[in-house]
C-alpha positions in Angstrom: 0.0 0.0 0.0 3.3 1.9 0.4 3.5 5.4 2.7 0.7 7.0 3.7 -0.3 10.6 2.2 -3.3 11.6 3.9 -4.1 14.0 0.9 -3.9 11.4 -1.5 -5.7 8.9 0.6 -8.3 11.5 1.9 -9.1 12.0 -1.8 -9.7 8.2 -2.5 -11.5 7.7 0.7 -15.2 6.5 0.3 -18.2 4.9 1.8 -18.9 1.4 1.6 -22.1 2.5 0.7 -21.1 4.7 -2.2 -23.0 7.4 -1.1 -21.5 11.3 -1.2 -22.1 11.9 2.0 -20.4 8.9 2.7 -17.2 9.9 1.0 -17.2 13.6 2.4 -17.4 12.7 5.9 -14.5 9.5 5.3 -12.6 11.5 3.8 -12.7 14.3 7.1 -11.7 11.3 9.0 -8.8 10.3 7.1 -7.6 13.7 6.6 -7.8 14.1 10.5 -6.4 10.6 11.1 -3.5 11.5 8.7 -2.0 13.8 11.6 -2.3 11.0 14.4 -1.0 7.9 13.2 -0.4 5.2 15.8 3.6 5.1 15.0 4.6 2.1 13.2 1.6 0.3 13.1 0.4 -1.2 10.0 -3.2 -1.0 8.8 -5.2 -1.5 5.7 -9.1 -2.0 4.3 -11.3 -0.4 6.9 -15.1 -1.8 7.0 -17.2 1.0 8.7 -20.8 2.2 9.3 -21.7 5.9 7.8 -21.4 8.4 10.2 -20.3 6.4 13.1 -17.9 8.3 15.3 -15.8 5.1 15.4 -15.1 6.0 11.3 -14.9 9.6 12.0 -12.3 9.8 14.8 -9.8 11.7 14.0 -7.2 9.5 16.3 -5.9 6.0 16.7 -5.5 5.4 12.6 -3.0 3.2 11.2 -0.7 3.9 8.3 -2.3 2.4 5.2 -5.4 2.3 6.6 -8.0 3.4 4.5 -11.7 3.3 2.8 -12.8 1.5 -0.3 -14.1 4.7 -2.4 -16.9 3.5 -4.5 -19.2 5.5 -6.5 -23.0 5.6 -6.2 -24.2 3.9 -8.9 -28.2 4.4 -7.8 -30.0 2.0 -6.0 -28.9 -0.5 -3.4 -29.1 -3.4 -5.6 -26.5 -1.8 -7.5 -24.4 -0.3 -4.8 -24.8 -3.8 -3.3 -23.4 -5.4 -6.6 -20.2 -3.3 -6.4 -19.6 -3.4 -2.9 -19.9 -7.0 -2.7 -17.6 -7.7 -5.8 -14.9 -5.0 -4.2 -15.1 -7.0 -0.9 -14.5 -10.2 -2.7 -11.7 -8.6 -4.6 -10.1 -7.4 -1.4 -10.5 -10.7 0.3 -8.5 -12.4 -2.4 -5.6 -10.3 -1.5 -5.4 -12.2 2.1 -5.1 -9.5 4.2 -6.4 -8.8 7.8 -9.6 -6.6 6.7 -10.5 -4.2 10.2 -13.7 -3.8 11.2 -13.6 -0.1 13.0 -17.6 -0.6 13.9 -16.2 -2.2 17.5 -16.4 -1.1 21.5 -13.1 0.2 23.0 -12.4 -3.7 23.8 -12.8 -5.3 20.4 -15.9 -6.6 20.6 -18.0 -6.1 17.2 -21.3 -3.5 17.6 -24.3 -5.5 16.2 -25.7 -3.1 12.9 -27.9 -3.9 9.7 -27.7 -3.0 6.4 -24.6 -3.3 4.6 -21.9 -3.4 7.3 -23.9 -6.6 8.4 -23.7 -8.1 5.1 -20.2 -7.7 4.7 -19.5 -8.9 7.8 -22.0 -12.1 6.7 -19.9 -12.9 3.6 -16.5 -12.3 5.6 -17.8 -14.8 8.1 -19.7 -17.1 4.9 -16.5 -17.6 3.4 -14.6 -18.6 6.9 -13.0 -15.5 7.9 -12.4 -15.6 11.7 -13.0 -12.0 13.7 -9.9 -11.3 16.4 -11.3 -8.6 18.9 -7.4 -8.2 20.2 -6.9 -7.0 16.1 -10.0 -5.5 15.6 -9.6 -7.8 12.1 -11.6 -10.5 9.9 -8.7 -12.7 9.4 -8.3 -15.3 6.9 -9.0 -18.9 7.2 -4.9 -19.4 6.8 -4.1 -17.1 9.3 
């Protein structure tokens, strides 16, 4: 994912959901989180629910750690589609995807609506949730 430039990866920050709003208000978070970096800590693919103060804290981010930035494509059959196929693609890659929708010790927040499904086909295709990571990890790992 190489360095982290919280410009850069303010700008390609998005909403799982695709929305505008979405993408605005990741992209405040990043921008913010961009100053406070937990010092050589590694992060990556973020799953998050809109406007949750967990996504919008401006502390406690780690480098690489970003948004998938998809773009509304209309409906939520369609912003479903997309999601669900950029999820997949991300999964492939192997990496520890976080889940930043969690209490202070880990533990996952119950939601609905698309945070809930990706968490469904993280957990429908093995993936393991590790509260000490706040991370879906692989089957291998």
């Amino acid at each position: 994912l190489g360095n982290y430039d919280p410009c850069s990866d303010a700008a390609k920050a998005g909403s799982l959901y695709g929305t505008a709003i979405g993408l605005a208000s990741a992209a405040k978070g990043l921008w913010n989180a961009g100053k406070n970096l937990v010092k050589g800590a590694k992060g990556g693919l973020n799953l998050f629910k809109k406007g949750s103060e967990q996504a919008l804290k401006p502390t406690g981010w780690k480098e690489g750690d970003r948004f998938l930035n998809l773009p509304n494509k209309g409906t939520p059959q369609l912003n479903w589609k997309q999601n669900y196929g950029a999820l997949r693609n991300e999964m492939r890659a192997g990496k520890p995807i976080y889940d930043s929708y969690r209490l202070p010790n880990g533990e996952l927040i119950p939601t609905s609506g698309f945070l809930n499904a990706e968490r469904s086909v993280l957990q429908s295709r093995g993936w393991i949730y590790n509260a000490n990571k706040g991370a879906w990890l692989t089957p291998k790992n």
